[in-house]
ROFIVO-18905 format. One line per 4 residues: their letters; for each residue x, y negated, z of N, C-alpha, C, O. Coordinates in nm, 3 decimals. Example, Ala and Ser with C-alpha at 12.3 -4.5 7.8 and 13.67 -1.06 7.14 Angstrom:
AS	1.319,0.569,0.780,1.230,0.450,0.780,1.320,0.330,0.780,1.424,0.332,0.846  1.285,0.225,0.708,1.367,0.106,0.714,1.290,-0.003,0.787,1.341,-0.114,0.804
END
This chain:
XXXX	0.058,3.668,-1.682,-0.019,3.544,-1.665,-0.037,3.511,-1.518,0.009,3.410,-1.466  -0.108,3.604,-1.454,-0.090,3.581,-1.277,0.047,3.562,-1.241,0.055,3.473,-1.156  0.175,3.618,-1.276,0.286,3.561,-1.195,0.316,3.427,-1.237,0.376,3.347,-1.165  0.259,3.392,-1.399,0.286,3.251,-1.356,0.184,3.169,-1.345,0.205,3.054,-1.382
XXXX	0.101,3.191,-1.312,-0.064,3.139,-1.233,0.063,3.087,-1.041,0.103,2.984,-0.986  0.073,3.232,-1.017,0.148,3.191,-0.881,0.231,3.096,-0.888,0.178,2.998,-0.836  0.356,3.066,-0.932,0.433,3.005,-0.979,0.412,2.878,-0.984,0.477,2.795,-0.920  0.306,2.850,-1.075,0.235,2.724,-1.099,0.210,2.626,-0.944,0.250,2.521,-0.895
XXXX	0.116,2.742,-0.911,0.065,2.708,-0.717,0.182,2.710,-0.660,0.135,2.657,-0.559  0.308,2.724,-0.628,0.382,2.729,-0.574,0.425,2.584,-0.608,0.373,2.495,-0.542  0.517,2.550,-0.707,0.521,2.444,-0.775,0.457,2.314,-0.733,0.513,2.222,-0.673  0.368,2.318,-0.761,0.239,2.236,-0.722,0.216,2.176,-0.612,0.188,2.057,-0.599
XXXX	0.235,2.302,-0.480,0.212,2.272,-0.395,0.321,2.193,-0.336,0.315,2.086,-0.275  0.421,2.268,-0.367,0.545,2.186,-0.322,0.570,2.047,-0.376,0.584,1.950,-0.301  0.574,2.042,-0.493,0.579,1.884,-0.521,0.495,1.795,-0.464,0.529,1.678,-0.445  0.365,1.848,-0.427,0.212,1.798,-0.326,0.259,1.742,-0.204,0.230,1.636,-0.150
XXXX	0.338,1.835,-0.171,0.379,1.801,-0.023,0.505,1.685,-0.036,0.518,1.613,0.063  0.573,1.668,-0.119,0.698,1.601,-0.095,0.678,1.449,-0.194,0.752,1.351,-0.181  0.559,1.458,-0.296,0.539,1.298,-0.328,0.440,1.270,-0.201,0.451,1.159,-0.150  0.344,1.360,-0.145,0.288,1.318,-0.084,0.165,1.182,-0.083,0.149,1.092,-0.001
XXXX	0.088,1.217,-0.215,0.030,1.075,-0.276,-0.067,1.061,-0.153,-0.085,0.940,-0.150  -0.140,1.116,-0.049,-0.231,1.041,-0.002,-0.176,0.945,0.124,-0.237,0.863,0.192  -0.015,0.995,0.129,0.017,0.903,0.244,0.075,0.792,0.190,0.136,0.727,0.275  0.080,0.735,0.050,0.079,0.607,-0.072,-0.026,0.542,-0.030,-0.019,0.419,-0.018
XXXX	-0.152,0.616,0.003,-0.268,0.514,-0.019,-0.283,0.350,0.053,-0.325,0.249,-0.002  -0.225,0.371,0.216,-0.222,0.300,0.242,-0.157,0.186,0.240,-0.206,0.086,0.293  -0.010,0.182,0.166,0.049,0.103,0.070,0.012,0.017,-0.060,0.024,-0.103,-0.083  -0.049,0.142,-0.149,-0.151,0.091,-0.248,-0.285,0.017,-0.263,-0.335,-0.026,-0.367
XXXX	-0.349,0.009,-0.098,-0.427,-0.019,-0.055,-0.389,-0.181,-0.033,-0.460,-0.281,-0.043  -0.249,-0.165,0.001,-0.243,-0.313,0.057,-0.168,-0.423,-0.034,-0.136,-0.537,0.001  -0.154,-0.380,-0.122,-0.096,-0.424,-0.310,-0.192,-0.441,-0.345,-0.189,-0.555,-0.391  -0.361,-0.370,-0.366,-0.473,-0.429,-0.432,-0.594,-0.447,-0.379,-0.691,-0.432,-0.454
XXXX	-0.619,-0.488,-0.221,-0.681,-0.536,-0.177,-0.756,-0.653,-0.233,-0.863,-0.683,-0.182  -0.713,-0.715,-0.325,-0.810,-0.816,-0.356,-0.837,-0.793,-0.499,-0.891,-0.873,-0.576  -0.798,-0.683,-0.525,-0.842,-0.640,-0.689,-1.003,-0.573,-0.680,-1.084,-0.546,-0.591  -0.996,-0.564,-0.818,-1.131,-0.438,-0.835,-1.126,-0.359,-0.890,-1.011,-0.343,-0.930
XXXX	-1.222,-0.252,-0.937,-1.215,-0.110,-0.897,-1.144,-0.079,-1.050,-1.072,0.017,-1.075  -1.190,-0.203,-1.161,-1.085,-0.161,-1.301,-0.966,-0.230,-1.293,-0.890,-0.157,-1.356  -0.885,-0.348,-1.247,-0.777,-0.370,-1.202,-0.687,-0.211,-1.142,-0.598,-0.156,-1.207  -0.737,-0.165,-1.010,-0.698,-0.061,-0.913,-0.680,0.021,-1.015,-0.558,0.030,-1.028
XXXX	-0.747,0.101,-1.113,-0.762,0.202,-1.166,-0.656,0.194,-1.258,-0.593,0.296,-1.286  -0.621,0.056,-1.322,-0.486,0.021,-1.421,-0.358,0.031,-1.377,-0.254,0.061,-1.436  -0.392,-0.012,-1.210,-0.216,0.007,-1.167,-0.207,0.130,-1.121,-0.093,0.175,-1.105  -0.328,0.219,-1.086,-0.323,0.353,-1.050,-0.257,0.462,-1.155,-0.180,0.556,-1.135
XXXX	-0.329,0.400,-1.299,-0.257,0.463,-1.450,-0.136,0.456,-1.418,-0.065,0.542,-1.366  -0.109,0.337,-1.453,0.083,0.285,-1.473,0.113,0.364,-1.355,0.158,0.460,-1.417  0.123,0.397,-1.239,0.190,0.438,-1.150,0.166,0.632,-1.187,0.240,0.726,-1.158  0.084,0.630,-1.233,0.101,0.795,-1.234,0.148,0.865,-1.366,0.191,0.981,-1.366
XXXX	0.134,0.770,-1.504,0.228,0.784,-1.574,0.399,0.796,-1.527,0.482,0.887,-1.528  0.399,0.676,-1.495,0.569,0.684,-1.454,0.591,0.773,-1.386,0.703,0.818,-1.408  0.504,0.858,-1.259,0.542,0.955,-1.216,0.579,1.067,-1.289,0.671,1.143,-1.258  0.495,1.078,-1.405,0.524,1.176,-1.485,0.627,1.198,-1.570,0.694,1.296,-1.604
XXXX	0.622,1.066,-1.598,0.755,1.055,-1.672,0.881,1.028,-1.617,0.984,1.069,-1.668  0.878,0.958,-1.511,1.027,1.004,-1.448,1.057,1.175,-1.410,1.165,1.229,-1.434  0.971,1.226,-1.365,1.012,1.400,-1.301,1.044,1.474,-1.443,1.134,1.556,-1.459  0.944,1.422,-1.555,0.977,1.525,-1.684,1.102,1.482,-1.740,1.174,1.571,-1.784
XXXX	1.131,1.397,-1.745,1.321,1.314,-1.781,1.392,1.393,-1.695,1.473,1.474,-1.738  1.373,1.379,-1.580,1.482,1.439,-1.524,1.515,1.628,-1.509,1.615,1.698,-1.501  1.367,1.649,-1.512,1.367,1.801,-1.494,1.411,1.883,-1.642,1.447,2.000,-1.655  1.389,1.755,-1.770,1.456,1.813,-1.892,1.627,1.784,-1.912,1.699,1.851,-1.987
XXXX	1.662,1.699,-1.850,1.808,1.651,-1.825,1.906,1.676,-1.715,2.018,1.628,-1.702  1.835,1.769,-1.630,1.905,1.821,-1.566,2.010,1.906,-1.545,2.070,1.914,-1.438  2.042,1.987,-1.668,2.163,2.065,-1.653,2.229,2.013,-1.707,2.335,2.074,-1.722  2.221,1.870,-1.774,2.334,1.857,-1.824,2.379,1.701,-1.737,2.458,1.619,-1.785
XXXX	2.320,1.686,-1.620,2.372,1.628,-1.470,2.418,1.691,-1.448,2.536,1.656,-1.442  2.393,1.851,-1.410,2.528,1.970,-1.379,2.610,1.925,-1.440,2.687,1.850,-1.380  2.629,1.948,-1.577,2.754,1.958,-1.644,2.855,1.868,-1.657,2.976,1.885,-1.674  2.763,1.728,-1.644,2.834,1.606,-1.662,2.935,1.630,-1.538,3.040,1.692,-1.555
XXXX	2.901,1.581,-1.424,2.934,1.602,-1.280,3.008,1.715,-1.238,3.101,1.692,-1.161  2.977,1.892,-1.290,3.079,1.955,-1.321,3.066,2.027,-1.164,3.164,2.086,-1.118  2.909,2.015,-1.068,2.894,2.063,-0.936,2.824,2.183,-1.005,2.808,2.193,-1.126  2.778,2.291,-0.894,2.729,2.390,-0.914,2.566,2.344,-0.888,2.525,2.232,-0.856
XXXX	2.484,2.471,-0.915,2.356,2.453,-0.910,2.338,2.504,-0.714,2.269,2.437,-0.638  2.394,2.598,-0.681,2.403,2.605,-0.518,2.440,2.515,-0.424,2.391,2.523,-0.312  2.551,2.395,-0.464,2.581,2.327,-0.409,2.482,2.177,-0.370,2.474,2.109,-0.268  2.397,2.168,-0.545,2.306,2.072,-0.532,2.214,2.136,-0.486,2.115,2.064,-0.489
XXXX	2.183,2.261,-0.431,2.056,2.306,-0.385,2.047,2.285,-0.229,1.946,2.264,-0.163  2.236,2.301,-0.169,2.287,2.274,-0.050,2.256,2.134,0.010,2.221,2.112,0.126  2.276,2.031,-0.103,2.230,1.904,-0.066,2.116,1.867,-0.069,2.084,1.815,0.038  2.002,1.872,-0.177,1.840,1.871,-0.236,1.838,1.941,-0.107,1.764,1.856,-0.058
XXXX	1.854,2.014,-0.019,1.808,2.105,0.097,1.827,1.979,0.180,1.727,1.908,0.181  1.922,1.938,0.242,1.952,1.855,0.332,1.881,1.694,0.334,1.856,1.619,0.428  1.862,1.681,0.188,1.776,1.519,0.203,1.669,1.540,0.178,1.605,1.451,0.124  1.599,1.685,0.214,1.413,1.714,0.183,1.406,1.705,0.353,1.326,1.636,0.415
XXXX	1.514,1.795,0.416,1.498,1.802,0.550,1.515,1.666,0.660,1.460,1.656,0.770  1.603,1.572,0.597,1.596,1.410,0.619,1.393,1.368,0.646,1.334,1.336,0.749  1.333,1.388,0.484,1.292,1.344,0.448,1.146,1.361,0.556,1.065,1.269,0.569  1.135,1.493,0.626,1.059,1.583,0.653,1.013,1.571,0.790,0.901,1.586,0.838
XXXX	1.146,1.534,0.852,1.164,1.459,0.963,1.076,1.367,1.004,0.987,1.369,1.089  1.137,1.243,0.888,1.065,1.079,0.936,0.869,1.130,0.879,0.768,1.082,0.932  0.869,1.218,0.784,0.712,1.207,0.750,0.659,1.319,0.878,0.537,1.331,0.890  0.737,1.390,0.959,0.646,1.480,1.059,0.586,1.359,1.209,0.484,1.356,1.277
XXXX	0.733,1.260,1.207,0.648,1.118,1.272,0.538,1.085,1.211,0.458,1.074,1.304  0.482,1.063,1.112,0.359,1.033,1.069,0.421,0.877,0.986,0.351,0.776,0.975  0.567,0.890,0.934,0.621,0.751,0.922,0.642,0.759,0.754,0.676,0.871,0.716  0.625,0.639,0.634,0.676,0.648,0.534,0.859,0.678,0.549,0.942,0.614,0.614
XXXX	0.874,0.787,0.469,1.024,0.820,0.470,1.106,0.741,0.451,1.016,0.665,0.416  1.223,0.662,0.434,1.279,0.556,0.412,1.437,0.611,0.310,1.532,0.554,0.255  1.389,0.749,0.330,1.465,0.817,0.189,1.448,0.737,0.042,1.526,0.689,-0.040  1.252,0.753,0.059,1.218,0.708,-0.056,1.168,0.588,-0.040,1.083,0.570,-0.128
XXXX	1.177,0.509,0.019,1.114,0.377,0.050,1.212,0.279,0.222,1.216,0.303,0.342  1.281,0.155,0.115,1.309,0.058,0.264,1.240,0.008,0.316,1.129,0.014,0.263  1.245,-0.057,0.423,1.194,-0.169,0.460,1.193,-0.303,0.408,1.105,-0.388,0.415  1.309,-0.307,0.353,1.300,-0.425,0.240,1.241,-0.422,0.144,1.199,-0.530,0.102
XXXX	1.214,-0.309,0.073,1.132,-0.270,-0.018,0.947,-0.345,-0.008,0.893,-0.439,-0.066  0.906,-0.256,0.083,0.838,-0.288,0.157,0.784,-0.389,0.160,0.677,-0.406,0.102  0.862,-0.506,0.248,0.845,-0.628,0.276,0.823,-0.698,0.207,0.746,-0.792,0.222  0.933,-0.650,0.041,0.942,-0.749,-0.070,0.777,-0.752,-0.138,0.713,-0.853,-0.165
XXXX	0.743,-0.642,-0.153,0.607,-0.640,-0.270,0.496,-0.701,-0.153,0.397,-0.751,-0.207  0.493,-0.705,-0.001,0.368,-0.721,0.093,0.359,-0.879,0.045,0.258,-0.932,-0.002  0.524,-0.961,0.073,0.521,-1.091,0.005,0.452,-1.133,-0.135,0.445,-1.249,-0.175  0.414,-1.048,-0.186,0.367,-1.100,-0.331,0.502,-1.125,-0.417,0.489,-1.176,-0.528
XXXX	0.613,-1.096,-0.374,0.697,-1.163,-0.442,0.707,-1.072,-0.584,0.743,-1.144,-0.678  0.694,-0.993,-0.606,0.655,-0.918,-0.741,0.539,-0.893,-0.794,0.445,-0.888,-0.715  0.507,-0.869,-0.957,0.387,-0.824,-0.988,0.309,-0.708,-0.984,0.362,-0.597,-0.990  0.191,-0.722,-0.974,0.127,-0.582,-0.949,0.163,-0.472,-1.032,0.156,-0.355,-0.993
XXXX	0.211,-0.516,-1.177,0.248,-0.457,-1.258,0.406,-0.400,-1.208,0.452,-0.288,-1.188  0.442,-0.493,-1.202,0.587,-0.398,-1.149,0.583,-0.312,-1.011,0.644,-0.210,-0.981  0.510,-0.372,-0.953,0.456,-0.266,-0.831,0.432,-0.119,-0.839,0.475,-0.027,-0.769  0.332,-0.122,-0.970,0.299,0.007,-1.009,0.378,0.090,-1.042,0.356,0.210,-1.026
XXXX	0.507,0.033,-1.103,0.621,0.152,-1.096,0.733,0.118,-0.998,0.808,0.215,-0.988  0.766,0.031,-0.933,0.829,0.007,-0.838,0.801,-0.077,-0.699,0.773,-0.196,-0.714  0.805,-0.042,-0.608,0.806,0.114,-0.521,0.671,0.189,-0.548,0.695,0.283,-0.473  0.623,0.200,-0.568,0.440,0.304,-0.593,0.523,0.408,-0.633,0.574,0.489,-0.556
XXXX	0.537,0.405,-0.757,0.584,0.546,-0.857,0.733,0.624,-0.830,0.755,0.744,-0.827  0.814,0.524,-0.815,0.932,0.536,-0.795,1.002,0.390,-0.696,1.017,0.280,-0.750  1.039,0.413,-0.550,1.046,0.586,-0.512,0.972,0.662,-0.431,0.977,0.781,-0.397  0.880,0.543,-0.399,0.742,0.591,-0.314,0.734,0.750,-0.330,0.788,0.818,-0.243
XXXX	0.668,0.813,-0.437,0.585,0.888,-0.493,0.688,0.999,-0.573,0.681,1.122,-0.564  0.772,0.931,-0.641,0.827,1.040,-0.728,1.036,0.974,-0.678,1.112,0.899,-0.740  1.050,1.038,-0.569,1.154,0.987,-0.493,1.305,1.087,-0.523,1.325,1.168,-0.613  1.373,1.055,-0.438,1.496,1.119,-0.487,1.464,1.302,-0.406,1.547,1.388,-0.438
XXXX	1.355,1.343,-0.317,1.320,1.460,-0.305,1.228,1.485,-0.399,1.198,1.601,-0.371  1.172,1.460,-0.476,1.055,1.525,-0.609,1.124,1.489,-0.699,1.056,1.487,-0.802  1.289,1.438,-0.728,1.353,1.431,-0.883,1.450,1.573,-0.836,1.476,1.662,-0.916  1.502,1.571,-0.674,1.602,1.710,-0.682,1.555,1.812,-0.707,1.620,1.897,-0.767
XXXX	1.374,1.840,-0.655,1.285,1.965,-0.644,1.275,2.006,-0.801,1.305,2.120,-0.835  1.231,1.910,-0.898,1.249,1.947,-1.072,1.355,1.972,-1.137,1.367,2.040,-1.239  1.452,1.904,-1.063,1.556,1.963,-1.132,1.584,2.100,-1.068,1.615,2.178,-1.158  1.584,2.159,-0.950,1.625,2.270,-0.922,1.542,2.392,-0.990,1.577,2.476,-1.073
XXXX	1.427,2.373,-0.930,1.322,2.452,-1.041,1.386,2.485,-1.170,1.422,2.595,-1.210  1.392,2.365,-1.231,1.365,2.384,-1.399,1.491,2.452,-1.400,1.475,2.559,-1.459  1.644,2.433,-1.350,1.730,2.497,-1.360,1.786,2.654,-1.318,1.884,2.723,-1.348  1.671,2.666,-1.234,1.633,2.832,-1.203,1.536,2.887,-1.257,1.504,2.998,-1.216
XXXX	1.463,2.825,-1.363,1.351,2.879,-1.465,1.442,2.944,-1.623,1.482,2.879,-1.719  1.450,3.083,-1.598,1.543,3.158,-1.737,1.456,3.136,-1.870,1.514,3.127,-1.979  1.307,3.128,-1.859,1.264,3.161,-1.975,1.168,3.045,-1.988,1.133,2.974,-1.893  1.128,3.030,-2.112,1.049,2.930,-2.175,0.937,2.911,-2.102,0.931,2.803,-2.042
XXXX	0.827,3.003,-2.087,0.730,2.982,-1.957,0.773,2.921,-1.898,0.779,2.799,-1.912  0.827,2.999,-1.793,0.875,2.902,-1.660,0.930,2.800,-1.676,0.967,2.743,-1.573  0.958,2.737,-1.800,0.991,2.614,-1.779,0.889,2.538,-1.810,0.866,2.431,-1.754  0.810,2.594,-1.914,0.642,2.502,-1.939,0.575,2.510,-1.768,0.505,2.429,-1.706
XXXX	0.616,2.610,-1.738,0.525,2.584,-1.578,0.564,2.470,-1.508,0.492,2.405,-1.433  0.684,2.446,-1.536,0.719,2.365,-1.381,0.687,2.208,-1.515,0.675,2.092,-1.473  0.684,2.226,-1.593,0.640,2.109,-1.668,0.465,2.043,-1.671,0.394,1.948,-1.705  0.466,2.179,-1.608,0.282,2.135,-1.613,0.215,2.135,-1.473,0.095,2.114,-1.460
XXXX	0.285,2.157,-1.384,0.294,2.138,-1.260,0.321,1.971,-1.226,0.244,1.915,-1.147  0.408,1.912,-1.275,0.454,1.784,-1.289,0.351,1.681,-1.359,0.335,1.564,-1.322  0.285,1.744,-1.467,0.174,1.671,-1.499,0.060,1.696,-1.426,-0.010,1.595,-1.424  0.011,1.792,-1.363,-0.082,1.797,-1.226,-0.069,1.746,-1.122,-0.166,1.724,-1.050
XXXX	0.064,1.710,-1.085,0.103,1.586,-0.987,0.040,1.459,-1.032,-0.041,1.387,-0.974  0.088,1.450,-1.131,0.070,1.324,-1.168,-0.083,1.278,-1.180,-0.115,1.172,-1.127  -0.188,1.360,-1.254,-0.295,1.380,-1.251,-0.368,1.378,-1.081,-0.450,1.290,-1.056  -0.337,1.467,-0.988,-0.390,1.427,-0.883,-0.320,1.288,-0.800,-0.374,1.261,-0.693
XXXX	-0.201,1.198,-0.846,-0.186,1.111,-0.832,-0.273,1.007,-0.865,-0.316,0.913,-0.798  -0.293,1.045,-0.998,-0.388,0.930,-1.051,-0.561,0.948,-0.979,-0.640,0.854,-0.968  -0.585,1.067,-0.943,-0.734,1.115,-0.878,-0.731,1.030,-0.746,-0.818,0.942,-0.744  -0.633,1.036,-0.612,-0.597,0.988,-0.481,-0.580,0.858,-0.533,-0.696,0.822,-0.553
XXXX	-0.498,0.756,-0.571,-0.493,0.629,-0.602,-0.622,0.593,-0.679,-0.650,0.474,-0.666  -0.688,0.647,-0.738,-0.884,0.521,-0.775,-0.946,0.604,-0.653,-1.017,0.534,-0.581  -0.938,0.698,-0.625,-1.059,0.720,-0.493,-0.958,0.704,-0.358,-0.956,0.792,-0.271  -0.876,0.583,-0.349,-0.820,0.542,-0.227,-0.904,0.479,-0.098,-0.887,0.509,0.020
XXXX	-1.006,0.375,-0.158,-1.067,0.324,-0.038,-1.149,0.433,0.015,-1.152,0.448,0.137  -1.231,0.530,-0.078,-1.278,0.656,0.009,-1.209,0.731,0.045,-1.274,0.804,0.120  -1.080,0.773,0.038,-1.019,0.825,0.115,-0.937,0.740,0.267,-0.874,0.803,0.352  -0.952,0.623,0.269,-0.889,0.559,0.345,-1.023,0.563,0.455,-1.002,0.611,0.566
XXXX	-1.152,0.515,0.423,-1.261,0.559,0.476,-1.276,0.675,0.561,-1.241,0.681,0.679  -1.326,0.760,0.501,-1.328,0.932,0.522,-1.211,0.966,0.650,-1.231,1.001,0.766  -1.093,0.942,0.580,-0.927,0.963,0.686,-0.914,0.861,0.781,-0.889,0.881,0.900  -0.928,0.760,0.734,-0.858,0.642,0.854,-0.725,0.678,0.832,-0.683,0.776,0.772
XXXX	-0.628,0.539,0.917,-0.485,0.549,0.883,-0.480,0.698,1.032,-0.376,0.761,1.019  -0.533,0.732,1.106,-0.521,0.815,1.231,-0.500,0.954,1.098,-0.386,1.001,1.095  -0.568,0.995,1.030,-0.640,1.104,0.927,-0.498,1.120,0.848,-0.429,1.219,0.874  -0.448,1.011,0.739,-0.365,0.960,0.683,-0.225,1.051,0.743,-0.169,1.140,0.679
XXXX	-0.189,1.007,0.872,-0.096,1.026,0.926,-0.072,1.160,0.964,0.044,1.200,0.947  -0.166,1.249,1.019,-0.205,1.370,1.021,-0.155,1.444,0.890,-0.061,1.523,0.896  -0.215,1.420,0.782,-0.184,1.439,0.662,-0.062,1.481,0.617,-0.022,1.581,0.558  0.016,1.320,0.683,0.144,1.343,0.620,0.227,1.424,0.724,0.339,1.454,0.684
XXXX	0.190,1.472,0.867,0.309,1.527,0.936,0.258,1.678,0.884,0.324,1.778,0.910  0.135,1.682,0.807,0.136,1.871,0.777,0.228,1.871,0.646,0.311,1.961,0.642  0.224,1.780,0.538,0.338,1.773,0.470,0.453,1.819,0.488,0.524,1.911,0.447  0.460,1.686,0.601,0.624,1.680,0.654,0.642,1.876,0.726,0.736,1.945,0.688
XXXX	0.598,1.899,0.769,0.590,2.034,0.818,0.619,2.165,0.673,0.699,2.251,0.638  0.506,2.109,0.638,0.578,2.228,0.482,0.702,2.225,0.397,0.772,2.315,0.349  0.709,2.014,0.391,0.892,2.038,0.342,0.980,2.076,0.459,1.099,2.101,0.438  0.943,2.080,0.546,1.072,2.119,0.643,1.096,2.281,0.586,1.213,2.312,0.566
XXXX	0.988,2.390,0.557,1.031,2.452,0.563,1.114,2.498,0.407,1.207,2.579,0.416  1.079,2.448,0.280,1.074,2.400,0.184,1.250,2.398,0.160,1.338,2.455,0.096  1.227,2.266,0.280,1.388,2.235,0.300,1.494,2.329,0.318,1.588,2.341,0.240  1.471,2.412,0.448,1.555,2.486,0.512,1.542,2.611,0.400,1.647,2.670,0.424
XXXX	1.493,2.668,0.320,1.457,2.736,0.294,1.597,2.760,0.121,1.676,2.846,0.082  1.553,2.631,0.080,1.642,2.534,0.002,1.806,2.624,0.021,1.865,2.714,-0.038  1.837,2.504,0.183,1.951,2.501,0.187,2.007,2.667,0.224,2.123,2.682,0.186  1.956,2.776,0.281,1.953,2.904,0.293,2.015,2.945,0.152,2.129,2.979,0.117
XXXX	1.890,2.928,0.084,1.931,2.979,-0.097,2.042,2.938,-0.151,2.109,3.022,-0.211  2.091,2.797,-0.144,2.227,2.723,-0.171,2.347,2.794,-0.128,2.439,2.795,-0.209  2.367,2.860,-0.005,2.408,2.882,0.101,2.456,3.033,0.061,2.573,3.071,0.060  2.357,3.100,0.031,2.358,3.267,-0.014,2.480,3.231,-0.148,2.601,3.251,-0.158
XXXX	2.376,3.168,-0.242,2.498,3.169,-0.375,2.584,3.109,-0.358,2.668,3.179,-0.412  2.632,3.029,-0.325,2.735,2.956,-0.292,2.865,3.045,-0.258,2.979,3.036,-0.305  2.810,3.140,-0.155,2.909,3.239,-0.079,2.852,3.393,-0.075,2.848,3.469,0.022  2.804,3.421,-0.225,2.738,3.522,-0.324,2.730,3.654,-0.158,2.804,3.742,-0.114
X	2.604,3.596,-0.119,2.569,3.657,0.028,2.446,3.731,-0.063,2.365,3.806,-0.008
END
């Protein structure tokens, strides 16, 4: 039970660091600025559902992306290594990653030109939040998890994301308060600091099996 108590925290933390929901806030902040606190709390739902449900799709369909594709699990660990360490980079600037988020992106929802509703799952949820580094991190996991546990772990890890997604998005203006965007930013370069190592760490492991070191 404690090794997969650890496991869990490991998990957890890592996905913590790489959706990175409190450095969303100030995005989400600026999508419902003129809402209220049960509006906020609805697109906060929709957005942390979809988080959940995009990572659990993919982290259950993942080996058979291996198979389809016909790559190894070292090789995608070689790459998932290389676009966490991209990713790790632009968030140790204190900058939204542009891995998971353009500038056009961006620009498009600040315009109003979409609904709040579609907001909530696009960009918020995906790829804001649950991006192409928190779909490679579940799939690698789940595909190095041998036994049934460990795969309920990294499944319930994914719903604790999602859950403290949904906690950070309704208590955003107090956290925007409390942090300031100065706080915010801080935030995200200790992130960006843990996937770096996350990253490298990644591509090492890829690296060993790959060339059965």
């Amino acid at each position: 039970m404690i090794e997969y108590l650890k496991y869990f925290v490991l998990l957890y933390g890592g996905l913590f660091a790489i959706t990175n929901p409190i450095g969303a806030v100030p995005v989400f902040l600026s999508v419902t600025h003129d809402l209220g606190f049960r509006e906020r709390r609805e697109i906060a739902t929709k957005t942390s559902i979809t988080v959940v449900v995009t990572l659990v799709t993919f982290a259950l369909i993942g080996e058979w992306i291996f198979r389809f594709f016909g790559f190894s699990l070292d090789a995608f660990a070689i790459a998932g290594g290389i676009l966490l360490f991209k990713m790790a980079m632009e968030m140790l600037s204190g900058k939204l990653s542009t891995v998971k988020i353009s500038r056009e992106e961006t620009a498009e929802f600040s315009e109003d030109v979409v609904t709040l509703e579609e907001v909530a799952i696009i960009p918020l949820a995906i790829p804001l939040i649950s991006g192409p580094g928190a779909i490679t991190t579940v799939i690698l996991y789940m595909a190095r998890s041998t036994s049934l546990p460990e795969k309920a772990t990294v499944l319930a890890s994914i719903v604790a994301i999602g859950l403290t997604v949904w906690l950070i998005l309704c208590s955003s203006n107090r956290i925007q308060r409390k942090l300031g965007r100065v706080g915010i930013k801080v935030m995200t370069r200790m992130m960006g600091l843990i996937l770096t190592s996350m990253a490298v760490q990644m591509i090492i492991n890829g690296i060993k099996g790959a060339f059965g070191l």
